[in-house]
FITIZA-863550 format. One record per atom (N, C-alpha, C): residue in three letters; atom name; x, y, z. Coordinates in pm, whole numbers, plus 50000, padded with zeros to 5 digits. Layout:
N
ALA;CA;X;Y;Z
...
//
This chain:
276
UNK;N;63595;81018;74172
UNK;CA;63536;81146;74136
UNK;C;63408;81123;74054
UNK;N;63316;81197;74056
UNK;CA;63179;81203;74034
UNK;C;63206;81210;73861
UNK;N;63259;81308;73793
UNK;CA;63269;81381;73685
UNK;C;63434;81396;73647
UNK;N;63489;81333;73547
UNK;CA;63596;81335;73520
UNK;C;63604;81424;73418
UNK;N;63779;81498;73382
UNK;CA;63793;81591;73296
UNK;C;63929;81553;73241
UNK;N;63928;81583;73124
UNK;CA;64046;81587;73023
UNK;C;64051;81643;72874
UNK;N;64171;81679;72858
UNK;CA;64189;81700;72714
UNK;C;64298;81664;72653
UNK;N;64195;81658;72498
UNK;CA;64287;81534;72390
UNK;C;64323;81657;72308
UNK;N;64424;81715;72307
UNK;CA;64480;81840;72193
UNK;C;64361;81954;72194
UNK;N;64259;81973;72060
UNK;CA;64137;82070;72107
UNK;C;64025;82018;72140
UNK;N;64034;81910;72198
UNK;CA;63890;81852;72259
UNK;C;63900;81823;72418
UNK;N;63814;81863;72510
UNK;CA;63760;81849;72625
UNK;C;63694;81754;72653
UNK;N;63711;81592;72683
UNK;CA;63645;81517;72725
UNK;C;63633;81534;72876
UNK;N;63467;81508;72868
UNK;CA;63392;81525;73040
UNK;C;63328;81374;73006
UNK;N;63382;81276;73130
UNK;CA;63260;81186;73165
UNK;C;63220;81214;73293
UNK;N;63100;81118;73291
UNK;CA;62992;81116;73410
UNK;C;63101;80996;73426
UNK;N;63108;80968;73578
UNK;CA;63165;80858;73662
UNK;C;63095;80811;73753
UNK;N;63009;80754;73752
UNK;CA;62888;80654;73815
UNK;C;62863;80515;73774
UNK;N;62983;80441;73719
UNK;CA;62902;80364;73631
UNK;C;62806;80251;73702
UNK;N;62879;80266;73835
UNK;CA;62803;80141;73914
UNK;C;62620;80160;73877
UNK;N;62587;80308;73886
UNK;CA;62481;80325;73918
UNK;C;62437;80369;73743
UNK;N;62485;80359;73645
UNK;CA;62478;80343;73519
UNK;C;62447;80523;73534
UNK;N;62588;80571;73540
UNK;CA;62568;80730;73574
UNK;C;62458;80784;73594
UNK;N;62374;80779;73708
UNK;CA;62292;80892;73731
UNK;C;62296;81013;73801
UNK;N;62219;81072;73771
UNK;CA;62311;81205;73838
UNK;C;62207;81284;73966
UNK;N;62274;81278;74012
UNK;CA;62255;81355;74161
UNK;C;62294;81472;74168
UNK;N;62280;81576;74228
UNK;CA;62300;81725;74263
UNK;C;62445;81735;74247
UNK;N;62494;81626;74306
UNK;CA;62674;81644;74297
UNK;C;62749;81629;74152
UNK;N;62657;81485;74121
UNK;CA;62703;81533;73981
UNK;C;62690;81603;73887
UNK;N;62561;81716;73881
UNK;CA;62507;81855;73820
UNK;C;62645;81980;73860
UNK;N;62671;81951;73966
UNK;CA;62762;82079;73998
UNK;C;62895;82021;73933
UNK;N;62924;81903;73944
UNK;CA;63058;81823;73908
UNK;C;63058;81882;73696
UNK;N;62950;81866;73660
UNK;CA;62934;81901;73528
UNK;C;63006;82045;73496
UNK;N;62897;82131;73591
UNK;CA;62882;82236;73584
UNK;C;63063;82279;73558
UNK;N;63107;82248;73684
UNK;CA;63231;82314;73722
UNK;C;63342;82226;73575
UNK;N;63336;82137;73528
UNK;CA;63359;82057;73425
UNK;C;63397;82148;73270
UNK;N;63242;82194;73229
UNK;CA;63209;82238;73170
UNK;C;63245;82398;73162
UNK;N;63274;82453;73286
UNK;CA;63308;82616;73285
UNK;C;63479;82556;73230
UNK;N;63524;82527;73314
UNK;CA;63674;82478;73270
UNK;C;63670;82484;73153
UNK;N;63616;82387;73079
UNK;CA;63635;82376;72936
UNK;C;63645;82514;72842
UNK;N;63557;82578;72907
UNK;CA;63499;82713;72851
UNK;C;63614;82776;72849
UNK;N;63666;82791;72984
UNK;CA;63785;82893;73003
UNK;C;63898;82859;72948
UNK;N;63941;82712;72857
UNK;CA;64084;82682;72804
UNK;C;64065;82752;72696
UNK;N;64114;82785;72677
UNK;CA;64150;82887;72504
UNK;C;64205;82768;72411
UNK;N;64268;82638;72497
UNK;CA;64338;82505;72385
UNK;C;64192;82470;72328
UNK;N;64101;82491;72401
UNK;CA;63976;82353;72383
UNK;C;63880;82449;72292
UNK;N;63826;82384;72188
UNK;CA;63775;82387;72088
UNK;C;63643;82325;72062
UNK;N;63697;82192;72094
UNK;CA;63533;82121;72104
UNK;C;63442;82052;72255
UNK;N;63373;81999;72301
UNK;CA;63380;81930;72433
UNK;C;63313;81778;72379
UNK;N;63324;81704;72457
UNK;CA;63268;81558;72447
UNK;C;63243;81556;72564
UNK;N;63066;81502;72605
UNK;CA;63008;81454;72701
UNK;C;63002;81355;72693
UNK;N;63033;81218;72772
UNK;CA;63063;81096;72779
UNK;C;62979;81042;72929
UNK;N;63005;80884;72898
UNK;CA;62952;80816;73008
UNK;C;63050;80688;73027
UNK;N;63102;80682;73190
UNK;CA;63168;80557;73225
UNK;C;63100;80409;73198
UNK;N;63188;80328;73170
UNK;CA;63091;80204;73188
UNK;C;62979;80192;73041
UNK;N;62903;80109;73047
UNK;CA;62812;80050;72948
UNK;C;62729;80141;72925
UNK;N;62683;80267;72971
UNK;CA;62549;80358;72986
UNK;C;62614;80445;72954
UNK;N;62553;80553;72875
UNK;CA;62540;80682;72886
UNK;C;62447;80762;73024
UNK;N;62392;80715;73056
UNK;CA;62317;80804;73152
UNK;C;62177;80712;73184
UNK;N;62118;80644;73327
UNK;CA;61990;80616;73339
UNK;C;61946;80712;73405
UNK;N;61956;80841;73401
UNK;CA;61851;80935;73454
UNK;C;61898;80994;73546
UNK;N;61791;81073;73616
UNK;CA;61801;81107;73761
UNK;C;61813;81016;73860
UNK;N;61881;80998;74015
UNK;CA;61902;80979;74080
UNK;C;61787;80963;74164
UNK;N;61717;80847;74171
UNK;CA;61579;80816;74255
UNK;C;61610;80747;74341
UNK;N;61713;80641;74379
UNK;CA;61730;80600;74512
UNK;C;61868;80520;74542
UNK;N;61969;80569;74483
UNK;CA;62133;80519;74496
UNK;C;62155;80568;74646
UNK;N;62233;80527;74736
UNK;CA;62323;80579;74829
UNK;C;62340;80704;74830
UNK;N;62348;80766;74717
UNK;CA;62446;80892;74721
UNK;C;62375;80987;74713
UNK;N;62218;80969;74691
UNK;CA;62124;81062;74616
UNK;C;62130;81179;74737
UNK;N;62093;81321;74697
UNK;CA;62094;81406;74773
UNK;C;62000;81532;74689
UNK;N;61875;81445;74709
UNK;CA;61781;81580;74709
UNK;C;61771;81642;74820
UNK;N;61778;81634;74953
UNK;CA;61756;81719;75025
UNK;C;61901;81793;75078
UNK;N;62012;81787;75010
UNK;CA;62106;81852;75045
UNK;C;62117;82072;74988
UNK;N;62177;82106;75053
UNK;CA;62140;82256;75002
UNK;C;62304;82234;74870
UNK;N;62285;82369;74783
UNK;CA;62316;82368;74626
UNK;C;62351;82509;74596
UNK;N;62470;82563;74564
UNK;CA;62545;82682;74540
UNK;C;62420;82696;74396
UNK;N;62374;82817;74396
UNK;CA;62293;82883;74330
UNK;C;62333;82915;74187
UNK;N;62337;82866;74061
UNK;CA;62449;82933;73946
UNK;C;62328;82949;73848
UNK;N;62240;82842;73832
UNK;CA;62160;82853;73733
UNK;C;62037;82971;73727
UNK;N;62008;82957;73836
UNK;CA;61848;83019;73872
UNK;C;61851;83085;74009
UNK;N;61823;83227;74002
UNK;CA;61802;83294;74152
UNK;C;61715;83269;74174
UNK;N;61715;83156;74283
UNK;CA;61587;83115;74358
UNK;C;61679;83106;74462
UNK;N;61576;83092;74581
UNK;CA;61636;83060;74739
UNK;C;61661;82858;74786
UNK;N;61740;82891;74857
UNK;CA;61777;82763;74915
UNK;C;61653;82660;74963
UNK;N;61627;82523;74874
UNK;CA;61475;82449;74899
UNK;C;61476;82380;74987
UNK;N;61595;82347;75065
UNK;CA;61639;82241;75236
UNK;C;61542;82293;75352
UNK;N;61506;82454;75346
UNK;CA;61410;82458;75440
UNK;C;61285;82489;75416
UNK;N;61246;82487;75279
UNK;CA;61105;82482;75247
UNK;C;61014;82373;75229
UNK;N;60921;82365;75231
UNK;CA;60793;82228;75227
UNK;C;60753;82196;75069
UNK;N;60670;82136;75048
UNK;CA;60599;82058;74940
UNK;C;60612;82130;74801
UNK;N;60564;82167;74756
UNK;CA;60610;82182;74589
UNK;C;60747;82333;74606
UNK;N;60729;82406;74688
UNK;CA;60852;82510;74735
UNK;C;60988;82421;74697
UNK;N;60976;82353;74802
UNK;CA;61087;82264;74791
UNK;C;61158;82166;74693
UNK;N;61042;82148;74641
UNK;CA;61047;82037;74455
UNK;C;61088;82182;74391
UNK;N;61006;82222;74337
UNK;CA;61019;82353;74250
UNK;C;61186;82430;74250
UNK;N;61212;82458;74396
UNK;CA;61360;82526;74324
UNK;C;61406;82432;74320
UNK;N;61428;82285;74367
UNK;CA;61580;82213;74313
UNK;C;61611;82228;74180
UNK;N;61471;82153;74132
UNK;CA;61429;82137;73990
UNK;C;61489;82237;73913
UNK;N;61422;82380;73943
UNK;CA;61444;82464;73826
UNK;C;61575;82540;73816
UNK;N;61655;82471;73895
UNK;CA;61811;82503;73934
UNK;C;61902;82356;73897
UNK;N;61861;82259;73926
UNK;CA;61959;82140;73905
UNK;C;61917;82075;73740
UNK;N;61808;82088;73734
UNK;CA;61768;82029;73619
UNK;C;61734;82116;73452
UNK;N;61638;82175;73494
UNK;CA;61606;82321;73391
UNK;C;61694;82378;73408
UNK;N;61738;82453;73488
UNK;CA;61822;82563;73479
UNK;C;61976;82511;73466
UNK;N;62034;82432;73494
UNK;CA;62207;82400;73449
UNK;C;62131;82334;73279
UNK;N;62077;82256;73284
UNK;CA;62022;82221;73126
UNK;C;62024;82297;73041
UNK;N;61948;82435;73002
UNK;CA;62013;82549;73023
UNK;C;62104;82640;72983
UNK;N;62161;82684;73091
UNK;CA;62293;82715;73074
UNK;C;62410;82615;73040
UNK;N;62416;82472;73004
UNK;CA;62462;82407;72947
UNK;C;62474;82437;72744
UNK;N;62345;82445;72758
UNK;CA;62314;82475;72573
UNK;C;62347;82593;72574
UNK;N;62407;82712;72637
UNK;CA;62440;82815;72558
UNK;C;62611;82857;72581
UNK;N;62688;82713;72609
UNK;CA;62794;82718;72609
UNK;C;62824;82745;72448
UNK;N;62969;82842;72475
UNK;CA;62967;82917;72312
UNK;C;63048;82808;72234
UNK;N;63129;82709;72283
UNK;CA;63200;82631;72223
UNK;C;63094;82496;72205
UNK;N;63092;82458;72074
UNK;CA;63044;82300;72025
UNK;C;63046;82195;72133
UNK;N;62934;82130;72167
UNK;CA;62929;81978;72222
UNK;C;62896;81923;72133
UNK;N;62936;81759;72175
UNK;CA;62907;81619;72119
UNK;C;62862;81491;72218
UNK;N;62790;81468;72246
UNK;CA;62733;81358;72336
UNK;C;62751;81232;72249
UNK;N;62840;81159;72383
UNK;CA;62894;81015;72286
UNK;C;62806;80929;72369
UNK;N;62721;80882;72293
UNK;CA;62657;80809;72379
UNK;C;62597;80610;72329
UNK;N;62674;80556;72476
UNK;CA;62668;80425;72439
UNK;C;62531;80309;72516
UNK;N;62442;80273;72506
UNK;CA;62366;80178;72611
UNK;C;62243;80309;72636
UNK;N;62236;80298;72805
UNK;CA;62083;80348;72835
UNK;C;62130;80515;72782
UNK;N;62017;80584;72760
UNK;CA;61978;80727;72771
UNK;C;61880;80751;72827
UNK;N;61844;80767;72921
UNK;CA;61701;80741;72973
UNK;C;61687;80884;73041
UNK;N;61548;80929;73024
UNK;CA;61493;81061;73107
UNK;C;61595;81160;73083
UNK;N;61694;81195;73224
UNK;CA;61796;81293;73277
UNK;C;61866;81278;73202
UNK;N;61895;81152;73148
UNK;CA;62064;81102;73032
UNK;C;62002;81215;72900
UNK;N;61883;81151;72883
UNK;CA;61810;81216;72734
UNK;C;61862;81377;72741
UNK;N;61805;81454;72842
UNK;CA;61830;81548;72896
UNK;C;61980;81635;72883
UNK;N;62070;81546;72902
UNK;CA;62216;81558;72889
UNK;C;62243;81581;72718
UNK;N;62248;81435;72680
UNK;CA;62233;81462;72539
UNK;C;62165;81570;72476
UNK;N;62053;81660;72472
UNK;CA;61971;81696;72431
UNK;C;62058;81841;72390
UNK;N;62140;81872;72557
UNK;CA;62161;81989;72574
UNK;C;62297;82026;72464
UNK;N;62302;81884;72404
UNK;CA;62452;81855;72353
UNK;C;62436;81907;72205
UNK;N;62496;81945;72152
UNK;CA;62526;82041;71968
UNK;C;62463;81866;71856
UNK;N;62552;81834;71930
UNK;CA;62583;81661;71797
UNK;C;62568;81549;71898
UNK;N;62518;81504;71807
UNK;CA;62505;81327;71916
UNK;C;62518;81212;71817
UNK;N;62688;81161;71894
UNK;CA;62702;81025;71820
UNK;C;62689;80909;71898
UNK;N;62579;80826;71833
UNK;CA;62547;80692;71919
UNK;C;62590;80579;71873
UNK;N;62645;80476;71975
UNK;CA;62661;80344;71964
UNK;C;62518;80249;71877
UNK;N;62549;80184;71806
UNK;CA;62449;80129;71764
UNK;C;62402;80017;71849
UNK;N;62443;80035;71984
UNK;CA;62360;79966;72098
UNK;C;62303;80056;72201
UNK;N;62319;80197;72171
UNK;CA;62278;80307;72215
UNK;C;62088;80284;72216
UNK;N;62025;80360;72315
UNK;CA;61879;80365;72310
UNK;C;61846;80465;72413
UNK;N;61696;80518;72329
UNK;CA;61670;80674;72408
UNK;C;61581;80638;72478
UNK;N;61488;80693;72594
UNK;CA;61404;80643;72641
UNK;C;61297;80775;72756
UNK;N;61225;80793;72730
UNK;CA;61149;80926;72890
UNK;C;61019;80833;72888
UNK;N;61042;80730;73007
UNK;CA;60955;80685;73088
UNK;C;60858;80724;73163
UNK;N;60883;80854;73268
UNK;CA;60807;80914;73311
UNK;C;60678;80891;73352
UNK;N;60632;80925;73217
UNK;CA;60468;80916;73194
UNK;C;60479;80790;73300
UNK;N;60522;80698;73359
UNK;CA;60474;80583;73433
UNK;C;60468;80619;73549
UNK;N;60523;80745;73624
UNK;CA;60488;80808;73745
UNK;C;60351;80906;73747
UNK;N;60283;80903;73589
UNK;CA;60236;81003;73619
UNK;C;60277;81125;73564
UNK;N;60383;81206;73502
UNK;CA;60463;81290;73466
UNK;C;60473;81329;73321
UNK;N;60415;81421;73297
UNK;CA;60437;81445;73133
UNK;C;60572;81434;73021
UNK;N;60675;81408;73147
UNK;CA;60823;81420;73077
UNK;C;60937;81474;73135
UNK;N;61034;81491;73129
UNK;CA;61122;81513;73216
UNK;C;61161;81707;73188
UNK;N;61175;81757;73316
UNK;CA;61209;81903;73357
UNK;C;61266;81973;73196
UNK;N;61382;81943;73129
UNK;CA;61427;81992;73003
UNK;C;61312;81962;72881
UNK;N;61225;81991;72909
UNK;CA;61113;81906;72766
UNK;C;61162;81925;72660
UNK;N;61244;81956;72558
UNK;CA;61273;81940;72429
UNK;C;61230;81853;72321
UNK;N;61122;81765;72379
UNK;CA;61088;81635;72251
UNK;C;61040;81690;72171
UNK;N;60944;81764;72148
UNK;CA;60859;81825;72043
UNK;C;60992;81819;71914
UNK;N;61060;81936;71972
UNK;CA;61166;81993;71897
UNK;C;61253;81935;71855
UNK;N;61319;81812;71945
UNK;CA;61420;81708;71896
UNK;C;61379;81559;71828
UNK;N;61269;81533;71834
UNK;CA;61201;81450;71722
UNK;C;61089;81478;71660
UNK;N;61018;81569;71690
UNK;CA;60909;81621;71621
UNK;C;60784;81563;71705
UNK;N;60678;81620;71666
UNK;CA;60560;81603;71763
UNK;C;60517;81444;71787
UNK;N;60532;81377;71679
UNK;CA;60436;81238;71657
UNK;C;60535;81162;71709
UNK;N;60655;81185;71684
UNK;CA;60744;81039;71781
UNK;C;60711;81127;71907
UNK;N;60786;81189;71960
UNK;CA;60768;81311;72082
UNK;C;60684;81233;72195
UNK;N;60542;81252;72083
UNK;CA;60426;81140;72153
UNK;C;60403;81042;72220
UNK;N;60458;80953;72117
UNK;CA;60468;80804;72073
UNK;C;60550;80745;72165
UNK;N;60688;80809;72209
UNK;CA;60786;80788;72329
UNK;C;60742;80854;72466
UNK;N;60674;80891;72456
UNK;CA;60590;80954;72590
UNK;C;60503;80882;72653
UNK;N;60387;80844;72553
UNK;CA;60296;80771;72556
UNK;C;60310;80636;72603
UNK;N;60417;80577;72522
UNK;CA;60449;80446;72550
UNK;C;60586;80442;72651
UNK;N;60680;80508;72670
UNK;CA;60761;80483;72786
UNK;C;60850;80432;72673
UNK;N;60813;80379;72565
UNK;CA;60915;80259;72502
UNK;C;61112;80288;72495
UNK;N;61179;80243;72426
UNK;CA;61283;80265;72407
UNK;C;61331;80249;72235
UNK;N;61398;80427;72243
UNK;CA;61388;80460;72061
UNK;C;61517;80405;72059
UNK;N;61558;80292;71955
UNK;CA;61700;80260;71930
UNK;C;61756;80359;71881
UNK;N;61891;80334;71879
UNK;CA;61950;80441;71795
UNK;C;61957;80456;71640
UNK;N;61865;80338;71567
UNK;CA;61872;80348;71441
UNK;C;61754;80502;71404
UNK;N;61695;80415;71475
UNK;CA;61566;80493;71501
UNK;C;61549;80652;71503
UNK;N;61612;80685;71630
UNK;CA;61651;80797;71656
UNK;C;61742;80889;71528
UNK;N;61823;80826;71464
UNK;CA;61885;80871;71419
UNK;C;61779;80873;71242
UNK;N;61718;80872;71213
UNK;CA;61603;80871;71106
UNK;C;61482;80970;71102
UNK;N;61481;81007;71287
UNK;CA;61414;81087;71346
UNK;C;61476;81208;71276
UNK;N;61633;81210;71309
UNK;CA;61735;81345;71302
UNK;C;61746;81389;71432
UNK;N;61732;81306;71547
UNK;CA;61790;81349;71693
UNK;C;61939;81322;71679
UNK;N;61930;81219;71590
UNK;CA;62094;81147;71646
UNK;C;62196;81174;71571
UNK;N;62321;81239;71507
UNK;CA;62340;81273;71372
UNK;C;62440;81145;71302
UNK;N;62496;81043;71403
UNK;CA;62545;80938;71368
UNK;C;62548;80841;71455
UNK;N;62533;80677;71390
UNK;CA;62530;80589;71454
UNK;C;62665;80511;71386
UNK;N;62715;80436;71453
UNK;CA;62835;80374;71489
UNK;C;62863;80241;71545
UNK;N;62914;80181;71467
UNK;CA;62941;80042;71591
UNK;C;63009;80095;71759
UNK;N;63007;79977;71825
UNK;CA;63020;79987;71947
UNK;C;63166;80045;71992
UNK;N;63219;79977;71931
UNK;CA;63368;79972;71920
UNK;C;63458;80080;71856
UNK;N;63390;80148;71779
UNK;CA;63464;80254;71674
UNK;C;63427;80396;71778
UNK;N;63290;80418;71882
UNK;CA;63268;80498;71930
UNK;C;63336;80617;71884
UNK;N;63431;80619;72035
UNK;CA;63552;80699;72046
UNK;C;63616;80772;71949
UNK;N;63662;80666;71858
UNK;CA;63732;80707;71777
UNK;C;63609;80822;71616
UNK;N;63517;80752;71620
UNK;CA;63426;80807;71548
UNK;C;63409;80972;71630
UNK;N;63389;80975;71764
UNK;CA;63355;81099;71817
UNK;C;63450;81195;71798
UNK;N;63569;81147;71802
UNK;CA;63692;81259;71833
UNK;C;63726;81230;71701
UNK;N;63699;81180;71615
UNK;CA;63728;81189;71462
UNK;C;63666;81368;71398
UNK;N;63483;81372;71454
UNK;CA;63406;81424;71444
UNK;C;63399;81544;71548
UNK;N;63504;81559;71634
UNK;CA;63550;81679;71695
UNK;C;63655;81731;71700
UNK;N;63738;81688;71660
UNK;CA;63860;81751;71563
UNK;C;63828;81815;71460
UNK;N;63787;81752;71380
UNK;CA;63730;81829;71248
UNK;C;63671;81956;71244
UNK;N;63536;81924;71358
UNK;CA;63498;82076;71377
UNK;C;63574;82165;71462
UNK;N;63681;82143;71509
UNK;CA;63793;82167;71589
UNK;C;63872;82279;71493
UNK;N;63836;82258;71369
UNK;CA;63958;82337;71310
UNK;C;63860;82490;71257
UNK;N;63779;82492;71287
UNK;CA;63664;82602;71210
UNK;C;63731;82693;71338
UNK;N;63700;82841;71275
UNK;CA;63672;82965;71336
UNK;C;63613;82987;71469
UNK;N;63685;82971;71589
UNK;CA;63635;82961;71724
UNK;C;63470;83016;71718
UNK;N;63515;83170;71678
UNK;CA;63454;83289;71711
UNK;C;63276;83227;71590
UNK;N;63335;83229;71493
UNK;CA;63272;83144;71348
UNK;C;63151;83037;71449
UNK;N;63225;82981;71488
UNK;CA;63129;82826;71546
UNK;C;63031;82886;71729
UNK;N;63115;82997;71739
UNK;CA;63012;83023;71891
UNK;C;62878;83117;71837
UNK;N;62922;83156;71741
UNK;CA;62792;83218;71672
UNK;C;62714;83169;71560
UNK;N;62697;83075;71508
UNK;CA;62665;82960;71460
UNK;C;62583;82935;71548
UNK;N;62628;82891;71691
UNK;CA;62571;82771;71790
UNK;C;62412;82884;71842
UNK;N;62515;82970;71851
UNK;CA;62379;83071;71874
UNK;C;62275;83130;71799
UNK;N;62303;83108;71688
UNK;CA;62207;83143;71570
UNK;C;62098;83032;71594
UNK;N;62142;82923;71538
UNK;CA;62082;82795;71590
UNK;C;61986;82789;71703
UNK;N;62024;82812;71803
UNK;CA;61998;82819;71932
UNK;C;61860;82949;71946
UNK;N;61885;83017;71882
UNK;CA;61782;83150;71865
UNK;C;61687;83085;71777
UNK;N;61704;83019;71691
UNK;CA;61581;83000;71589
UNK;C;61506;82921;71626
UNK;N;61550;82821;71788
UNK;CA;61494;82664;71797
UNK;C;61395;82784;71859
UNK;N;61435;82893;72014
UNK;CA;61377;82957;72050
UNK;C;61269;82994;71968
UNK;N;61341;83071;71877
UNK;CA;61167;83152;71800
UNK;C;61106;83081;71789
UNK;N;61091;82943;71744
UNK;CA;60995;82856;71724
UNK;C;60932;82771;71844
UNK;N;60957;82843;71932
UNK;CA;60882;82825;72101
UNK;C;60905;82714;72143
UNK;N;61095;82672;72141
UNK;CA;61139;82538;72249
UNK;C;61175;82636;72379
UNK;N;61188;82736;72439
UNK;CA;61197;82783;72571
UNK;C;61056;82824;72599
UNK;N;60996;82905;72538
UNK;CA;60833;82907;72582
UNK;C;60766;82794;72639
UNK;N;60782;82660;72526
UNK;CA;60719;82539;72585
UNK;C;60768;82474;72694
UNK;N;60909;82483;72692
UNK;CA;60952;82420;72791
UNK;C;60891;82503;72941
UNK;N;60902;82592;72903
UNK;CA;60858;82689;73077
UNK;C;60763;82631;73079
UNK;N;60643;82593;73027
UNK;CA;60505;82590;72985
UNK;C;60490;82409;73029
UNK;N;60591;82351;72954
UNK;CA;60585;82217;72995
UNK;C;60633;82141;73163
UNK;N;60730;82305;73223
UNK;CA;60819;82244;73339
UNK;C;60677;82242;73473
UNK;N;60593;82378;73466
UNK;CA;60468;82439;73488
UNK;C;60370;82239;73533
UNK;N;60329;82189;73417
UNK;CA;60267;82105;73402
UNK;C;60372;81954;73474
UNK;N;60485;81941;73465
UNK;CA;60570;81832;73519
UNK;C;60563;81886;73728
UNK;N;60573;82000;73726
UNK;CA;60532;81969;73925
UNK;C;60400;81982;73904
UNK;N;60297;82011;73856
UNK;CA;60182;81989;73875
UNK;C;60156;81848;73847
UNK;N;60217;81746;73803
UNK;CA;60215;81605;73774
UNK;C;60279;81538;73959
UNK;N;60364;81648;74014
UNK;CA;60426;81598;74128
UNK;C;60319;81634;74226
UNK;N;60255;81746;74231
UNK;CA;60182;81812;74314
UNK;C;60029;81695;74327
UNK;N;60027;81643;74237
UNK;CA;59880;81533;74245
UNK;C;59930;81422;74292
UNK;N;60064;81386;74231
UNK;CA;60102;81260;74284
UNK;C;60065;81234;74493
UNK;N;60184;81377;74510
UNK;CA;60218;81420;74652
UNK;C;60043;81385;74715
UNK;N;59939;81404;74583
UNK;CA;59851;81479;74710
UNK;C;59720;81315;74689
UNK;N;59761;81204;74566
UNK;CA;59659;81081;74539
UNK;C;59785;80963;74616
UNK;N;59915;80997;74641
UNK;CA;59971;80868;74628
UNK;C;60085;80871;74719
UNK;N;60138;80782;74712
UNK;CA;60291;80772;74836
UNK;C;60379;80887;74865
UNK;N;60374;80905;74752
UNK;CA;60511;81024;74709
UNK;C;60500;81092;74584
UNK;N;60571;81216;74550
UNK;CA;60575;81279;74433
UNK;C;60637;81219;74310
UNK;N;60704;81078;74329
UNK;CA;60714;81022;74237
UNK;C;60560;80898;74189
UNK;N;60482;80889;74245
UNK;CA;60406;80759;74249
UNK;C;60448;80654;74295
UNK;N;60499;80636;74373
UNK;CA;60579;80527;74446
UNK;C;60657;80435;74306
UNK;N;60735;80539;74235
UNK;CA;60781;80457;74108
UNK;C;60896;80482;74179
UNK;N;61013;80365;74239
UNK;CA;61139;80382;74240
UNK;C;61207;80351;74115
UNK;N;61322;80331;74168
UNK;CA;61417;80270;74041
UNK;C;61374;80135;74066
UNK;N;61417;80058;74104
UNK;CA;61328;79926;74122
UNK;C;61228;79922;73969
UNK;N;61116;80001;74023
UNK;CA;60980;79975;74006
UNK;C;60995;80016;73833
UNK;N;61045;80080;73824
UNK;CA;61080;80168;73723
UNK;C;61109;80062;73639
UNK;N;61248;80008;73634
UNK;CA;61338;79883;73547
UNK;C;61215;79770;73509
UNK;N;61122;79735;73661
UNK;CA;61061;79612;73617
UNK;C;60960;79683;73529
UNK;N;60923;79786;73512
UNK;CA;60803;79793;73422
UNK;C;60869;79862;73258
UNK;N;60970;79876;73283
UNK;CA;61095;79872;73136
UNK;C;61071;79715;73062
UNK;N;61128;79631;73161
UNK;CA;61110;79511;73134
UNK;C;61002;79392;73096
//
């Protein structure tokens, strides 16, 4: 299974199950979330959720050229009323996946009324970042590392833009600019990360740290999340992001129209060796 589900008393653990491919996620696994994540919603036991990753990774991104990838497959509509992109052409066709698989479940992910926690161990990269981002709390392995490469296709950043807001403008930059990879000490100094952890204690550190908030006022903590959530707004993280998603296919739309493909002929391949 793409997306695994369980619960530990009031916590909802969801992993990504990819590890071969150091979970990346493909359309299947966006809906695998999705449907994951409503569950959770609907137990009245579950209290907190934990987003997790199989294997050594939290997440290397989007899905650029595994076996399984399925951008051109058609996609039950939940996030965004847009029309089906399987029979449309050039940015038509980029444009709704995107603002349905990526922006839009991203999303409607963050305004789940119950608390997340993203446990996250190894890569975070781009889409992973993305995941995390959408997450309340983020506890990292202290072999954990963040990363939006992008900019090496060409691309201002990945579909959910939140950097401004989740490290502030000058790192934001600085990890843009350079592609580099923010450790998790790092990150967490920023105030993206709210704890770092040995490797080994993970788990137990996460569900230590979701229990706890496990015991607060259901009703108390879904309005909280939303208060929160309203103020990042006022301070123009959904404005920019529309504003930033706008400028990321226009990064595809030049690619499509100077180079191989709408990625820049950056596969995964190409991608890792210039990580490296």
């Amino acid at each position: 299974m793409t997306v695994l589900h369980e619960t530990r008393g009031p916590v909802a653990l969801i992993t990504m199950n990819r590890p071969r491919y150091r979970n990346a996620q493909n359309s299947a696994m966006t809906y695998a979330l999705d449907d994951a994540f409503t569950r959770a919603v609907d137990d009245p036991s579950v209290a907190v959720i934990v987003l997790a990753g199989a294997g050594d990774h939290f997440s290397a991104g989007h899905d650029i050229g595994t076996p399984e990838r399925d951008a051109d497959t058609s996609f039950p509509r939940r996030a965004a009323p847009w029309w089906d992109h399987t029979d449309r052409v050039g940015a038509d066709r980029r444009y709704a996946r995107e603002m349905e698989v990526y922006l839009g479940m991203c999303r409607r992910w963050r305004e789940i009324p119950k608390p997340s926690i993203a446990m996250v161990q190894g890569a975070c990269v781009a889409g992973g970042l993305m995941l995390a981002w959408v997450c309340d709390l983020i506890v990292a392995a202290d072999d954990a590392f963040f990363a939006d490469p992008v900019l090496r296709m060409g691309i201002p950043g990945v579909e959910y833009f939140a950097h401004p807001w989740m490290l502030g403008p000058r790192l934001a930059r600085e990890m843009l600019f350079t592609g580099d990879r923010l450790p998790a000490r790092r990150a967490y100094e920023a105030g993206m990360v709210n704890r770092v952890v040995p490797r080994d204690a993970l788990a137990d550190e996460t569900f230590a740290l979701a229990e706890r908030i496990a015991r607060m006022p259901s009703f108390g903590l879904a309005l909280a999340k939303r208060a929160v959530n309203l103020c990042e707004d006022q301070m123009g993280m959904r404005a920019g992001m529309d504003t930033a998603f706008g400028l990321h296919h226009l990064a595809h739309a030049h690619n499509a129209e100077t180079s191989a493909d709408p990625l820049a002929g950056m596969d995964a391949a190409a991608m890792k060796r210039a990580a490296e």
